[in-house]
N, C-alpha and C positions, 0 to 999 in steps of 0.2 A: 504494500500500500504506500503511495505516497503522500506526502503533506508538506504544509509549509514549514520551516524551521526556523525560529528565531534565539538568536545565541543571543545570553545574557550573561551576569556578572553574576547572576546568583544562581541556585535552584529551587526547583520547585519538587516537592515531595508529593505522592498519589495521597488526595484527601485534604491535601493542602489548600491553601487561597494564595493566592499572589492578584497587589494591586499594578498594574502596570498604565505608564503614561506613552501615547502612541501620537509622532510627529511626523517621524518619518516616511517620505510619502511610499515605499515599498513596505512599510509595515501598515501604513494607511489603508490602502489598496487590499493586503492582507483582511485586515479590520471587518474592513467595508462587506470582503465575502465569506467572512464565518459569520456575519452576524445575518447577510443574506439567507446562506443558504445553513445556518447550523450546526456548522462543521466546525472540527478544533485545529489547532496546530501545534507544533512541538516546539519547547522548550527544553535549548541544551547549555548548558555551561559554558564561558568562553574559555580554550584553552589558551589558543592566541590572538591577542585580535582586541578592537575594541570594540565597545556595543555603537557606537555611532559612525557611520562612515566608511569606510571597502570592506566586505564580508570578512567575520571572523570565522576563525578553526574552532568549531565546537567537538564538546565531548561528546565519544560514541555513546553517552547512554543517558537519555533523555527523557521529559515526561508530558504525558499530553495532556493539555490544557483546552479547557472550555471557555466561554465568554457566559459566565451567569449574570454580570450585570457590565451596561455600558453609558455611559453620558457622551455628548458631545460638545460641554460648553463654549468652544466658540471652533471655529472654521480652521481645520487642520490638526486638530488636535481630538484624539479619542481618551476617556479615562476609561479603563477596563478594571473589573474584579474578575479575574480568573481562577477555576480552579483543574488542582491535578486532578488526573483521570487516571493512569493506569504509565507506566515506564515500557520503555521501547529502546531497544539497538538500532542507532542509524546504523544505514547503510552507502549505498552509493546517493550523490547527491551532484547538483548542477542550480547556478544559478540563472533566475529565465532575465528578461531584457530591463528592467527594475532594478534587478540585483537581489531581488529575495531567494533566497537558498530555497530549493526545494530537493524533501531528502524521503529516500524507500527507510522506511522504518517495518524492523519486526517488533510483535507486543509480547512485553517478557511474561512471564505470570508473575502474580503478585507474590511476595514474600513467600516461601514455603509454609503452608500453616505444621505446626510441630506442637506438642506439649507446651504447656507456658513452661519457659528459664524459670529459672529461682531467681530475677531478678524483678519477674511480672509483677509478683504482689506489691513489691516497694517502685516500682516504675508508675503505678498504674496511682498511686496512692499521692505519687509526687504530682503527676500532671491532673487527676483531682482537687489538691491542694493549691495547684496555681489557677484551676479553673472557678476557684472558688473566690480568687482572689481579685481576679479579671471577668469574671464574667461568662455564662456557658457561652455566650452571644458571639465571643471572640473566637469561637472555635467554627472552625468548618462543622455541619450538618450533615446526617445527625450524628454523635460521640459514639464510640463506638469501642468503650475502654477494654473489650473482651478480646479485640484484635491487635496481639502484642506488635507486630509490623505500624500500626493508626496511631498505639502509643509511642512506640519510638518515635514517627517520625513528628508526631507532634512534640514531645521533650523537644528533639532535633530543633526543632523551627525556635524555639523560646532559652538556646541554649547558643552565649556567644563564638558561633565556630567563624571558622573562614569558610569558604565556598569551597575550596577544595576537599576540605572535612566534610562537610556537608556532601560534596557530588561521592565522595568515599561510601557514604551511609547510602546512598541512591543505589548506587552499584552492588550492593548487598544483596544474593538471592532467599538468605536463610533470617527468616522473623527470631529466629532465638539469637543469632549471630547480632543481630543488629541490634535488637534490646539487653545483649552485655554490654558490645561497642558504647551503646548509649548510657549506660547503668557507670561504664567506668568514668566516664567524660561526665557525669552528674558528680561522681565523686570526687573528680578532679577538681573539679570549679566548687567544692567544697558543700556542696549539696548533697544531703541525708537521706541516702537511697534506701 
């Protein structure tokens, strides 16, 4: 399958939200036809490159995103609320006369579901405890604290990493895998797993 690809500085996690500001008239043009016709595009990490101006080198393992909500307050400019959908391997990719990347993506499956870690029960209790703090409202819909992959990556998102830590945690096939990674890095930043 192909889709549009938009390389960014950050990532985006499956169940995630990401708000995103849209100027660029190849990312316009993008906008304009998922909002048409419904359809998502992928978001990858920038390896090299920067988000504004000659196409960047994104990472092969990306997430795809939806437009649940869009405003247009003035001319050239889109706000989007996106969210993650589900992670995908790019594949071959070619940019069309615009300059928007368009990349064949495979859909990975989601985390391996496994037994909860012995990390579940205090993973699950911390991002409760921040939910409590902020508000259920700040979470992507609906919570889903039985799915140790939903919790990782939400700790993830509320946990100061770099984007490379973060695309690291993407790149994870195994949900117990990723909710240690996440359980250790809680403890590190001195947070009572």
């Amino acid at each position: 399958m192909e889709m549009p690809i938009f390389p960014l500085g950050t990532v985006l996690f499956p169940g995630g939200v990401l708000p995103l500001k849209i100027f660029e008239q190849r990312y316009l043009d993008m906008t304009k036809a998922c909002v048409r016709d419904g359809s998502a595009f992928g978001i990858c990490m920038i390896r090299e490159g920067r988000e504004v101006g000659a196409p960047a080198l994104p990472s092969e393992i990306g997430c795809v995103a939806r437009i649940r909500e869009w405003d247009m307050p003035q001319l050239g400019i889109f706000l989007l609320l996106t969210e993650g959908v589900g992670r995908f391997r790019l594949g071959k990719r070619h940019h069309d006369r615009a300059g928007l990347m368009i990349g064949e993506i495979e859909m990975l499956p989601d985390a391996a579901p496994t037994p909860p870690p012995p990390e579940a029960d205090r993973c699950v209790a911390m991002l409760r405890a921040i939910v409590e703090k902020i508000g259920e409202d700040k979470l992507p819909s609906p919570p889903r604290f039985e799915d140790p992959a939903w919790v990782a990556y939400r700790l993830a998102e509320f946990l100061p990493l770099e984007a490379l830590a973060r695309q690291r945690l993407l790149e994870m096939d195994s949900a117990d895998l990723l909710m240690g990674v996440v359980a250790k890095l809680l403890r590190q930043q001195g947070l009572s797993v």
